[in-house]
MMTF fields as JSON, N, C-alpha, C and O atoms, coordinates in Angstrom:
{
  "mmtfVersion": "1.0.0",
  "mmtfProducer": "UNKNOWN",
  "numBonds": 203,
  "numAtoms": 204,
  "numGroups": 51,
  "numChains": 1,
  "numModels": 1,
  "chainsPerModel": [1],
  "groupsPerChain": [51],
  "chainIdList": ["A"],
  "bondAtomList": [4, 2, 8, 6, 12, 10, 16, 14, 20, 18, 24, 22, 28, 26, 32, 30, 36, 34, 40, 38, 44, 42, 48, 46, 52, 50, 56, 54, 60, 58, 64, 62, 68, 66, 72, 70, 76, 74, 80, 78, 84, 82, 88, 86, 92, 90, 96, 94, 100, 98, 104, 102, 108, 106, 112, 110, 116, 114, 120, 118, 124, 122, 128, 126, 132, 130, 136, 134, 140, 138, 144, 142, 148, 146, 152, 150, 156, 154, 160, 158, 164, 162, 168, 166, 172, 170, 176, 174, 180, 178, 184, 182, 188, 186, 192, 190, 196, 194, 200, 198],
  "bondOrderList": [1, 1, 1, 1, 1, 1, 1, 1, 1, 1, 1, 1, 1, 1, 1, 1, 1, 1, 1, 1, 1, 1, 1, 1, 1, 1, 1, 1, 1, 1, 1, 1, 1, 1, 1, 1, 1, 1, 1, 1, 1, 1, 1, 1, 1, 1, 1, 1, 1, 1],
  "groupList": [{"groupName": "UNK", "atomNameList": ["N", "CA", "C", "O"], "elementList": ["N", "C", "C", "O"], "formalChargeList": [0, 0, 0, 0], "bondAtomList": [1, 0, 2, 1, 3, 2], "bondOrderList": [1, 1, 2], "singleLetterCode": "X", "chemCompType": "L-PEPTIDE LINKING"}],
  "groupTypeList": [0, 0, 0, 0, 0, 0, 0, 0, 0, 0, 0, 0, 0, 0, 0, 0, 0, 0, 0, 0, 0, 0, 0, 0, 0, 0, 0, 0, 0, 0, 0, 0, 0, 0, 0, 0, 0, 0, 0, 0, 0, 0, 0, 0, 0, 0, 0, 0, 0, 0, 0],
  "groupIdList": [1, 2, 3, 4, 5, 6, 7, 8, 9, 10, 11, 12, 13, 14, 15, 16, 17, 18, 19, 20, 21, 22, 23, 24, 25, 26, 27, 28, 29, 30, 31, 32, 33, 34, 35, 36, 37, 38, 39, 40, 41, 42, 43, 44, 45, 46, 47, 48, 49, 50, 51],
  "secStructList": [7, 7, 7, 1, 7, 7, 7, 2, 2, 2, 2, 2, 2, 2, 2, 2, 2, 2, 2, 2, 2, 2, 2, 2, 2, 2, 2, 2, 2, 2, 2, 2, 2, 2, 2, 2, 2, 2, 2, 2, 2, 2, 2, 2, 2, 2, 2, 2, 2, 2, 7],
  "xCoordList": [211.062, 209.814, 209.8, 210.614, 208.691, 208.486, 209.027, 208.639, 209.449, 209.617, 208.673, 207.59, 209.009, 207.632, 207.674, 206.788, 208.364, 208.287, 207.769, 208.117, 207.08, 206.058, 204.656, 204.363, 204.282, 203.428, 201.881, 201.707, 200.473, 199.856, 198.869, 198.318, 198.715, 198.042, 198.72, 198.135, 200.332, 200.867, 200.493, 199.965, 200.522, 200.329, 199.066, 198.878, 197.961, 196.801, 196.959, 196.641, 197.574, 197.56, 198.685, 198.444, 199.62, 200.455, 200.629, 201.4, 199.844, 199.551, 198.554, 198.998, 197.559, 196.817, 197.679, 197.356, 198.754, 199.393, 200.206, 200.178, 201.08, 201.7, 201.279, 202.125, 199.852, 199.515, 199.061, 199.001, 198.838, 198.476, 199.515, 199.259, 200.827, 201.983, 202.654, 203.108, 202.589, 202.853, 202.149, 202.78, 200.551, 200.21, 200.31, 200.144, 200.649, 201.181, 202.487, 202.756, 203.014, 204.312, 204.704, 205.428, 203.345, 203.708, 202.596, 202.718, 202.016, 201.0, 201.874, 201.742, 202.895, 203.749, 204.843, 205.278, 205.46, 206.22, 205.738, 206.526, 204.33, 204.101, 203.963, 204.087, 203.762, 203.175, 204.946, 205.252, 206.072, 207.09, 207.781, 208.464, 207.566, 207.714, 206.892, 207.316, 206.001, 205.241, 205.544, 205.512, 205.958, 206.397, 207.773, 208.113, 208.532, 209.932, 209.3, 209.478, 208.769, 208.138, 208.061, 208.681, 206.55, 206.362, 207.961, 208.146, 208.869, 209.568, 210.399, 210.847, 210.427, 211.567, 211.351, 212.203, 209.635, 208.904, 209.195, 209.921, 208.534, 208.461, 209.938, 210.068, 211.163, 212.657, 213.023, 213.744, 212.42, 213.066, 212.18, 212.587, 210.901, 209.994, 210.368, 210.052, 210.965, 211.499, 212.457, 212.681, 213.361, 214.827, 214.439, 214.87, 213.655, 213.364, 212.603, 212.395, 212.176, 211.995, 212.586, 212.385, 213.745, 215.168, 215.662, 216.157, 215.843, 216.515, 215.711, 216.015],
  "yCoordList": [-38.573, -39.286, -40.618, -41.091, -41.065, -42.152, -43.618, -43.727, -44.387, -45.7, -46.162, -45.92, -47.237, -48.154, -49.477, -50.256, -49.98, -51.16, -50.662, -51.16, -49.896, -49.786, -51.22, -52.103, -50.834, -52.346, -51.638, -50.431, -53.036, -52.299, -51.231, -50.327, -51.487, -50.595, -48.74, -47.66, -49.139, -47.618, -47.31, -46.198, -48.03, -47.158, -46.762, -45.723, -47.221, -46.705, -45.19, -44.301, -44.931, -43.528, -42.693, -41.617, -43.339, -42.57, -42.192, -41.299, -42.925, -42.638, -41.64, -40.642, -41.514, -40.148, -38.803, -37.676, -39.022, -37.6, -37.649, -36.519, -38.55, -38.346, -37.525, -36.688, -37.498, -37.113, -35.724, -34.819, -35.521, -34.139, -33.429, -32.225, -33.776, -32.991, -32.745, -31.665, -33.677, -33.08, -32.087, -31.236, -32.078, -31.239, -29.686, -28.542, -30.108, -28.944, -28.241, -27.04, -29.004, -28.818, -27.826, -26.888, -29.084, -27.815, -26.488, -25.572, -26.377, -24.981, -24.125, -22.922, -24.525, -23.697, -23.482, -22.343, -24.102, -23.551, -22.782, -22.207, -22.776, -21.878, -20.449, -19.455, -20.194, -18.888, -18.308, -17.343, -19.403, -18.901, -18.377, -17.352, -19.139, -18.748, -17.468, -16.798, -17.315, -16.01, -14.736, -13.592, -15.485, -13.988, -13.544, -12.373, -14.334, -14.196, -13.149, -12.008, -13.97, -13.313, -11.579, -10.633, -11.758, -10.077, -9.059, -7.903, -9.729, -9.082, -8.549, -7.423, -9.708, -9.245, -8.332, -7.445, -8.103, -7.174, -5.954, -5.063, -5.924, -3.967, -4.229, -3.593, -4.834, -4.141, -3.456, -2.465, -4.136, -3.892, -2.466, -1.367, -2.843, -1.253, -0.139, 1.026, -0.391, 0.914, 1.476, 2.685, 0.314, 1.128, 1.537, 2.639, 0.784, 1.837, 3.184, 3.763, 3.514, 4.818, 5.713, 6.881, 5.058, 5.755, 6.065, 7.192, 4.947, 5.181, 6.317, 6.74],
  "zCoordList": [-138.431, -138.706, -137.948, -137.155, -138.403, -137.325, -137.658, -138.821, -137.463, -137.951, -138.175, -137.642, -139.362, -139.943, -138.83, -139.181, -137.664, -137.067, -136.202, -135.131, -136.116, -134.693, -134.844, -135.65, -133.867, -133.343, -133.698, -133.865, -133.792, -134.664, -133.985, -134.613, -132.503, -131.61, -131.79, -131.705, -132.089, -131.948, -133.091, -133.068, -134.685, -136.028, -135.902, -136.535, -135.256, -135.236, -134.895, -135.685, -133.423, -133.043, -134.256, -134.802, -134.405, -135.007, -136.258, -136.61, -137.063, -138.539, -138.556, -139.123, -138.227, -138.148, -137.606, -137.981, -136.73, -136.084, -137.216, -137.704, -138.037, -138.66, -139.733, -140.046, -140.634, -141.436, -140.866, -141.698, -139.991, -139.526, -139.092, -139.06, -138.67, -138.285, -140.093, -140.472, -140.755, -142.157, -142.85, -143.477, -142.811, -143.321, -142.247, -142.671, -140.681, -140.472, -141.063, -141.059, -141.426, -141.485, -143.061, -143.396, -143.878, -144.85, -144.544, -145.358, -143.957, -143.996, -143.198, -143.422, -142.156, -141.707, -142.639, -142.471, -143.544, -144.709, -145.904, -146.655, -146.085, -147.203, -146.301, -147.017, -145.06, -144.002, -144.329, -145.03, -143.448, -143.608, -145.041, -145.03, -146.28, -147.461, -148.106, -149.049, -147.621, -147.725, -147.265, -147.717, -145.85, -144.947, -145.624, -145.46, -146.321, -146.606, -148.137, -148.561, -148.41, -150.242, -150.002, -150.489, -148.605, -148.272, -147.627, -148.006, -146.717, -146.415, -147.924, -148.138, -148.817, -150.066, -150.353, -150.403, -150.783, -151.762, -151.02, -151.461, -149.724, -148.705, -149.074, -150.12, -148.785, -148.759, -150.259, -150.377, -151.327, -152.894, -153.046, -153.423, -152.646, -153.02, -151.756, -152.0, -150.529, -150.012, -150.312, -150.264, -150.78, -151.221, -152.739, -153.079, -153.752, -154.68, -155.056, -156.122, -153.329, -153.498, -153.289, -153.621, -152.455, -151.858, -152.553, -152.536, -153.882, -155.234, -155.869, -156.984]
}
């Protein structure tokens, strides 16, 4: 993350990217937490038909 002693011309640009690379950051962790959720589910329900 970014340091808070930046100067005040840079927090201008960088406080807005900052808040937008976080909320990327989590919309790319709930996709990855999801995809992990769906892979669990197809592996437990193929092998319990195996079973």
């Amino acid at each position: 993350m970014f340091s808070s002693s930046l100067s005040c011309p840079f927090e201008d640009i960088f406080c807005p990217l900052r808040e937008n690379f976080l909320q990327l950051g989590f919309i790319y962790l709930g996709v990855e937490v999801a995809r992990f959720f769906f892979f669990i589910l197809i592996i437990t329900s193929s092998v319990g038909k195996v079973c």
